[in-house]
N, C-alpha and C positions, 0 to 999 in steps of 0.2 A: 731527448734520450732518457732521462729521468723517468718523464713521465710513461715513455714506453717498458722501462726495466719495473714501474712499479704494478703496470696491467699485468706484464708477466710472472711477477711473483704473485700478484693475488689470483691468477689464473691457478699456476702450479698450486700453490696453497687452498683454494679453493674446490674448484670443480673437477679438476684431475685430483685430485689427494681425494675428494669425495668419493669420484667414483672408482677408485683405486679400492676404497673402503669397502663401495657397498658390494664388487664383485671378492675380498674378502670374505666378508659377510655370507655371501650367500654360497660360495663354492668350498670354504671351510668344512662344513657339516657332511661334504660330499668325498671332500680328502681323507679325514678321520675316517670315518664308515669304511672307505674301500680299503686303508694301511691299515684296516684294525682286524677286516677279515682276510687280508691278506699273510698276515704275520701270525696268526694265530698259528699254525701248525710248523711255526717253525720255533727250534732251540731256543732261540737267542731274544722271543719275543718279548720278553719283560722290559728292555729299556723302551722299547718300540713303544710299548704299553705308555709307559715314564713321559713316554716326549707327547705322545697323543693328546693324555689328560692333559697337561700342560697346556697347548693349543684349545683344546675345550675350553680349559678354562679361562685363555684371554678370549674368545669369541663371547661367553658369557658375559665379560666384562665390560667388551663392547658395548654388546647390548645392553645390558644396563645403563652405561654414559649416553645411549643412543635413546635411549627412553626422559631419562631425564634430559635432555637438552631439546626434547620433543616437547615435554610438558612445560618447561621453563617458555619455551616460544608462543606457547598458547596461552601464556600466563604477563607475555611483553616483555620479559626483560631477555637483558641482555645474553647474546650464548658465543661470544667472542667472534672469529673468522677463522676458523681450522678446516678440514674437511670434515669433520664429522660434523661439526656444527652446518655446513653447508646442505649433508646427506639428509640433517634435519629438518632444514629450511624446505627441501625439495616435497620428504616426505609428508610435513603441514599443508605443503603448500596443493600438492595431491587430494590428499581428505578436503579441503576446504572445496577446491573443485567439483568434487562428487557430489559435496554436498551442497550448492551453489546449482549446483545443475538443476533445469524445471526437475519438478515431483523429486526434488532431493528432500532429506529430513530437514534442511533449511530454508526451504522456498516456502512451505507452508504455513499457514497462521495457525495459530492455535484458536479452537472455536470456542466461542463466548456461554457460558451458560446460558440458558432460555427462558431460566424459573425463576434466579433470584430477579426481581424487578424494581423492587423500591430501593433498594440502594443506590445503586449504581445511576439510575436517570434521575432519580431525585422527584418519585411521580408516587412511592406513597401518600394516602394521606392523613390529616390531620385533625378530622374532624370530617362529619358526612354531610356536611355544607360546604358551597361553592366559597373558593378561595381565588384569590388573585393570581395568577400567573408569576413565576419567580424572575427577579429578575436575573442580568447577565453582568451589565456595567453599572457602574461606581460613580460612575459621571455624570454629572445633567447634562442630558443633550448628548448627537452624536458624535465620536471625535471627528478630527482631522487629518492631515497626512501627517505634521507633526506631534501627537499621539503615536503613531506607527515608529517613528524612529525614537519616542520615548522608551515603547514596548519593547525594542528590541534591545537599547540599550540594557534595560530592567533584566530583558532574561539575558543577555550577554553574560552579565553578572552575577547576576543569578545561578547562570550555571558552571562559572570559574570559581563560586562560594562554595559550591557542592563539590566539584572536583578537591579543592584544597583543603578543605576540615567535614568532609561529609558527615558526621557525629559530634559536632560540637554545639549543643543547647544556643549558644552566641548568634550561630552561623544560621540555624533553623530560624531566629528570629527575626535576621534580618532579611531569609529568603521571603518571607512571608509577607513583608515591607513591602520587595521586591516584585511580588509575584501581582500587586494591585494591577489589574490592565494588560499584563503584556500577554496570560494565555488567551482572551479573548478576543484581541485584536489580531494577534498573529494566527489565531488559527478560523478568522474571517478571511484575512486573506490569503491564506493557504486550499481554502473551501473556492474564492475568487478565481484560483489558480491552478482549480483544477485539471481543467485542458490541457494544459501546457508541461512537457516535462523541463522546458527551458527558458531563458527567453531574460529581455530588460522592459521594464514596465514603468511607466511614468503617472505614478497616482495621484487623484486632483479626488475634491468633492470633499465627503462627510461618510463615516462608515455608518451606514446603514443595520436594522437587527436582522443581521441573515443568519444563515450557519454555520455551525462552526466543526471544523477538520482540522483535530489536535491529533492524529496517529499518523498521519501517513508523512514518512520524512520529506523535510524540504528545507532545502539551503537557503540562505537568504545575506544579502551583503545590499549599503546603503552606497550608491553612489555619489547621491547629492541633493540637495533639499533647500527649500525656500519657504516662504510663508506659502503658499500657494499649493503646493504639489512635493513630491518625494518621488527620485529614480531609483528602482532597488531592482538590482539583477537576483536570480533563482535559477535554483536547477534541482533535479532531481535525479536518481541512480540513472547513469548512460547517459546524463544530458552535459553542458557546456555551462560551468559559469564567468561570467565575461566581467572582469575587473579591469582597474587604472593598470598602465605600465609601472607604475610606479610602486604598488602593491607588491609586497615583501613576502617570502613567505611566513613570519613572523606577523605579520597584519593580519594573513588571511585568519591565521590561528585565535589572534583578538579580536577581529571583527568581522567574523562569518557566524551567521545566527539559525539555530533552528527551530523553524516554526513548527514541529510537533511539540508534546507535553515531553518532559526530560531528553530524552538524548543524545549518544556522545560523538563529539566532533572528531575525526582525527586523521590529520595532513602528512599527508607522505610527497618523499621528493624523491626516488628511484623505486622500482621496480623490486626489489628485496621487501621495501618498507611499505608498498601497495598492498605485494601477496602475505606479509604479518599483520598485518592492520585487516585484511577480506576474512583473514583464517581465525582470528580472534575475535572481530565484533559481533555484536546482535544485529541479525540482518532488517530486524522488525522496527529499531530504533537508530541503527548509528547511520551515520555520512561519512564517507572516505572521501577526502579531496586528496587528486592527483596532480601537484604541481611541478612535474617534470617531464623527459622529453618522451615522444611518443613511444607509446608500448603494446601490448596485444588487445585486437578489439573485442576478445572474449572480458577480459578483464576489466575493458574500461565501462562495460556494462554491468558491472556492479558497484562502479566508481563514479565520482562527479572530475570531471577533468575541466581544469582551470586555466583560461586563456587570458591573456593580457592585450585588451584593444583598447584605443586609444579615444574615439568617438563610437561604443555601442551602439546599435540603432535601438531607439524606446520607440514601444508603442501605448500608447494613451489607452488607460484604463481609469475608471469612472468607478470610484467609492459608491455613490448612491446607485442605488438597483435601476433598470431600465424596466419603462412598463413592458408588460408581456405581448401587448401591440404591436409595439415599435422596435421588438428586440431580433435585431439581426441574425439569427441562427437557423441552421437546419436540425432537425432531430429525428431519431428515429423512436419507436414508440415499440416497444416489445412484452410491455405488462399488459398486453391483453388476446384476444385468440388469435387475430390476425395483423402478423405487423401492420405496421406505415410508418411513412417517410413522411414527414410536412417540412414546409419551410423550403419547397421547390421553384426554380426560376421554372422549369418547363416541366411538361409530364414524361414517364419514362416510355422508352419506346417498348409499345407490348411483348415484343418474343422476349426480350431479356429483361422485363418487369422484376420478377421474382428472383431471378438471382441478382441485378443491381442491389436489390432494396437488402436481399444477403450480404450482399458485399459492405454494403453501408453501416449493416448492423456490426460485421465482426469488427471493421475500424473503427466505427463509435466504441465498442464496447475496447478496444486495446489501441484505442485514441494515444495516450502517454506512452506508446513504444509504437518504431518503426515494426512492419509488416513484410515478409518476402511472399514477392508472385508467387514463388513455387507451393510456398504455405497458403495462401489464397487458392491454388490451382485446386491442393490437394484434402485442404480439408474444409474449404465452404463452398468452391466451382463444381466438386466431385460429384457422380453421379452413378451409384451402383458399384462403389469401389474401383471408379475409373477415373484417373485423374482429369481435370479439364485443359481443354490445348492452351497453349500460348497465345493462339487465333481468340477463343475463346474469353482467355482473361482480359484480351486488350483492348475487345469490343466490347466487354462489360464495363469495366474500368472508364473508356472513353463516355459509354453512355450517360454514368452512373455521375464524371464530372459536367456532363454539359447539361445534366440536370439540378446539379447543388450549385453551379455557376458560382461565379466572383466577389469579392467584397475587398476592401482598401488593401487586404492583403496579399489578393492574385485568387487564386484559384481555391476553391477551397478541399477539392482532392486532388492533392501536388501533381505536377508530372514527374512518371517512375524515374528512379535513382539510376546512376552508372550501374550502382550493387544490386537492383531490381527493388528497391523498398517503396513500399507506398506507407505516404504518411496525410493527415488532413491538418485543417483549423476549423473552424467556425460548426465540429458539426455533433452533438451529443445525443445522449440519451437517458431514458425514464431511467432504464434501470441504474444508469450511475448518480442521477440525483436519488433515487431512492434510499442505495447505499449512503449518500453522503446526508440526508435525513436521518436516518437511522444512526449514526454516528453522531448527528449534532445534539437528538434526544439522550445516547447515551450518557455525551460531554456534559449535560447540563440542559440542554436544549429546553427542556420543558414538551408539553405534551402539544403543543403547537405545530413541531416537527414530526411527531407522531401523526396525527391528522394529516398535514401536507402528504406525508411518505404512503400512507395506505390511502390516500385519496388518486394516488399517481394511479393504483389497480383497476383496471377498468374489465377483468377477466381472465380467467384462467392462462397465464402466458403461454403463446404459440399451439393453444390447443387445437386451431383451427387451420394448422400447418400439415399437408400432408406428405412434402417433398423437404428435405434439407433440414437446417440447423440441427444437424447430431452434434455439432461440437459445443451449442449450448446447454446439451446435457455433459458431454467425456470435459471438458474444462471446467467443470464444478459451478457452473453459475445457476443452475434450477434449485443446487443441495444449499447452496449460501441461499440465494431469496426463499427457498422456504422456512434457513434457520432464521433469518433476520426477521422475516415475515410473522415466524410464530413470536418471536419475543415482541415484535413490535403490537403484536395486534394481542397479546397477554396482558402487557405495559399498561396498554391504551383502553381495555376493558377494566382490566382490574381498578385504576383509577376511575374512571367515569363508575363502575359498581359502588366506589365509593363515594363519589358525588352525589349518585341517585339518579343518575343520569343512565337507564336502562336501553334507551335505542343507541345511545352511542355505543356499549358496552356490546350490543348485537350487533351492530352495523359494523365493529372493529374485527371481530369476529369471524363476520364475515366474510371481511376483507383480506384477512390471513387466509383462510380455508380455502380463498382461490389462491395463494400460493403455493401451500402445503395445503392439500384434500383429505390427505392422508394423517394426519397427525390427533394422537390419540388426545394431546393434550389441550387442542383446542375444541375438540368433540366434546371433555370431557367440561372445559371452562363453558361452552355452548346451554349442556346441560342445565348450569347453575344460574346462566340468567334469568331474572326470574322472566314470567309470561303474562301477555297483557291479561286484563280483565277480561271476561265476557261480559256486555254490550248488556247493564238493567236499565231498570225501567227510570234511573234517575238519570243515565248519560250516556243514551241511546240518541242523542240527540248532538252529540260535541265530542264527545269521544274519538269517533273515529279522527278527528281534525286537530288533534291536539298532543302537544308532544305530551310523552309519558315518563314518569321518575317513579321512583321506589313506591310511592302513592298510589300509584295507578297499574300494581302490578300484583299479582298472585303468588307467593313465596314459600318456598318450601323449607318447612324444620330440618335442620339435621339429623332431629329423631326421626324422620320420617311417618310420626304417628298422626298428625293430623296437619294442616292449611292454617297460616295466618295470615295477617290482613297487614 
């Protein structure tokens, strides 16, 4: 009984008293207005007048408390349980939505500059002679899986130090301590883990120098560890991370880690403290864990929801890289004029060739989120603004799995959902390693990844497409690989000019101009390479056969007044 007299009070005090408020609020302005022209032409209207302003001016006042307990919630503190505090909650929690929505002002990144280049990748240089590559790790030799749980404990702390005195000279010093190994490690395997928006993983082996993917958030919690191997659950926004029963929500708060560069963690247990925590974070860098009972699937898609099982099922991942041989995957190939699929058990049946291999591309490329048929039907089955049947999606779909066939995990294009989702494993793409190169270049990577990333280009993408993929122009993926494309292939010039190394500095060049054709400012870096020699009578003979550096090249002054050598 208690417990039922106490819903009823915070109902009444809540959401009835709110929206008591807000039809106040809003039918106020409409009472005044009509008692004000209605009273005018009468004798007696001056009190009338009296009582009016009076009401104006608590609806003012209103509004003002109504502003302030808006801002205060966008700011995390506290705004008690009144209704008006409630009307506030509702109204954050509104805008947050709006903007949360695809193509909100929140769903978008902000785009990187293109020009500045030596800072940020670390690829000016230093001198116009070849230097050594930089390194990454601190350590001799590669780590271990116990390394990874070093790492994470390091940034655990690391970033409980910055929460609790972020200005304190003390605090900075010790971050620094701190900070030896664990972005390197963690955002190897966060780059590992890209596939996956969920999942428990049992790592064995030596970390290898792969790439590294410090921005894109990722959960991470240690299950358990040996000398051998490390189990560590993950997840990512909309996925599931799977902890002990026994796990508090006080635990998850101390011992959930994130594998990007800074970012804020922050645990909600109802439904209140989910939509303050959505309406208040950076969507770019924070993690919401949801450790309560279920609530709306709109919402839990910008949340990580926290399940308690008791035996996860891990699947075995392998620290050291697999040769490109022997490695298990399907891909699809979209950096050049005409797709392809590789890494096929059988070939696709002809009539529905073309659009499988479509099919294939939009879920490699939106692999980390489920997919609805009807979104399949209508924006990559579609044909002259005609949606594709249901006949149509189900015999592509079936074609498209019996051609990517099975691996220890089942299928590797699942069978459709109750809800109609199609989701994969085992099956990626150029153009997402490209992205995740070009990010390992930014992190530090070195020009290594630069190379790999404009090496993936084998021709102008999908130039040689006459039907379909409009949604990989209207979802912004042509305008991102031509941004990344021109920075990467500026980066990768601009050092190699300074090397002396003149075919790399055109060859890089190249490489961007089949992503971006259009862009003035690789036309205009093109310009400035220099150009080989014409072919005298001393090395008419080896010339053509030899690579060529600033030596062997024709350069033009900035005065433009004459040729130097």
């Amino acid at each position: 009984m208690a417990t039922g007299a106490g819903a009823v009070k915070r109902f009444l005090s809540g959401p009835l008293h709110g929206t008591a408020l807000g039809l106040y609020f809003l039918l106020l302005p409409y009472v005044v207005l009509a008692k004000w022209r209605a009273s005018a032409s009468r004798a007696d209207s001056a009190p009338v007048h009296v009582l009016l302003v009076s009401l104006g001016a608590l609806w003012v006042i209103f509004l003002v408390q109504l502003v302030r307990q808006v801002v205060r919630l966008r700011r995390g503190e506290s705004v008690g349980s009144g209704g008006s505090a409630w009307l506030a909650g509702v109204l954050v929690a509104l805008a947050s939505l709006s903007l949360l929505a695809p193509g909100g002002a929140l769903s978008s990144r902000p785009s990187a500059p293109s020009v500045s280049l030596s800072a940020r990748a670390g690829l000016s240089a230093t001198s116009s002679r070849a230097r050594p590559e930089p390194t990454r790790h601190a350590t001799p030799g590669p780590p271990g899986p116990g390394a990874l749980v070093l790492a994470m404990s390091a940034k655990r702390r690391r970033d409980s130090l910055r929460r609790a005195a972020p200005d304190d000279e003390d605090v900075d010093t010790a971050l620094a301590q701190l900070r030896q190994g664990d972005v390197a490690l963690l955002g190897q395997l966060n780059f590992l883990l890209a596939g996956s928006r969920d999942g428990v993983v049992r790592l064995s082996g030596a970390f290898a120098d792969s790439p590294l993917d410090t921005q894109t958030p990722l959960a991470l919690i240690v299950l358990g560890h040996d000398a051998r191997s490390v189990t560590v659950a993950f997840a990512r926004e909309g996925g599931t991370l799977r902890v002990p029963p026994e796990t508090s929500t006080a635990d998850l708060a101390a011992e959930v880690v994130l594998a990007h560069a800074g970012g804020d963690l922050r645990v909600t247990v109802c439904e209140s403290e989910l939509l303050r925590a959505l309406a208040t974070r950076s969507p770019l860098t924070s993690v919401v864990l949801y450790d309560g009972e279920r609530t709306d699937d709109e919402l839990m898609t910008r949340a990580v929801r926290v399940v308690r099982s008791a035996r996860p099922r891990a699947r075995e991942l392998s620290l050291t890289p697999v040769p490109a041989t022997t490695r298990d995957a399907c891909r699809v190939q979209l950096l050049r004029a005409e797709p392809r699929l590789s890494g096929l058990v059988e070939e696709l049946a002809a009539p529905l060739r073309r659009r499988a291999i479509e099919m294939a591309a939009y879920l490699a490329v939106h692999r980390l989120e489920p997919v609805t048929g009807d979104r399949l039907r209508s924006r990559v089955l579609a044909h002259a603004d005609v949606d594709a049947s249901v006949r149509t999606l189900a015999n592509t779909a079936t074609t498209l799995r019996r051609a990517l066939g099975v691996d220890d995990a089942g299928a590797r294009l699942h069978p459709v959902s109750s809800a109609g989702l199609y989701e994969t494993h085992g099956l990626d793409s150029d153009v997402e390693q490209f992205h995740a190169l070009v990010r390992s270049a930014r992190s530090g990577g070195g020009t290594r990844a630069l190379r790999d990333a404009l090496a993936l280009v084998r021709g102008e993408p999908l130039a040689g497409v006459l039907r379909g993929y409009e949604w990989f122009l209207a979802e912004g993926h042509v305008a991102r690989l031509a941004r990344e494309g021109e920075w990467a292939a500026l980066a990768l010039s601009r050092w190699a000019a300074d090397e002396g190394d003149v075919e790399l500095a055109f060859w890089a060049i190249e490489q961007g101009r089949l992503l971006d054709p259009y862009s003035d400012a690789l036309s205009a870096a093109l310009a400035e390479v220099p150009r080989l020699r014409e072919f005298g009578r001393d090395r008419a003979g080896t010339a053509q056969h030899e690579s060529v550096g600033a030596g062997g090249a024709v350069v033009t002054s900035r005065s433009g007044e004459r040729l130097v050598d």
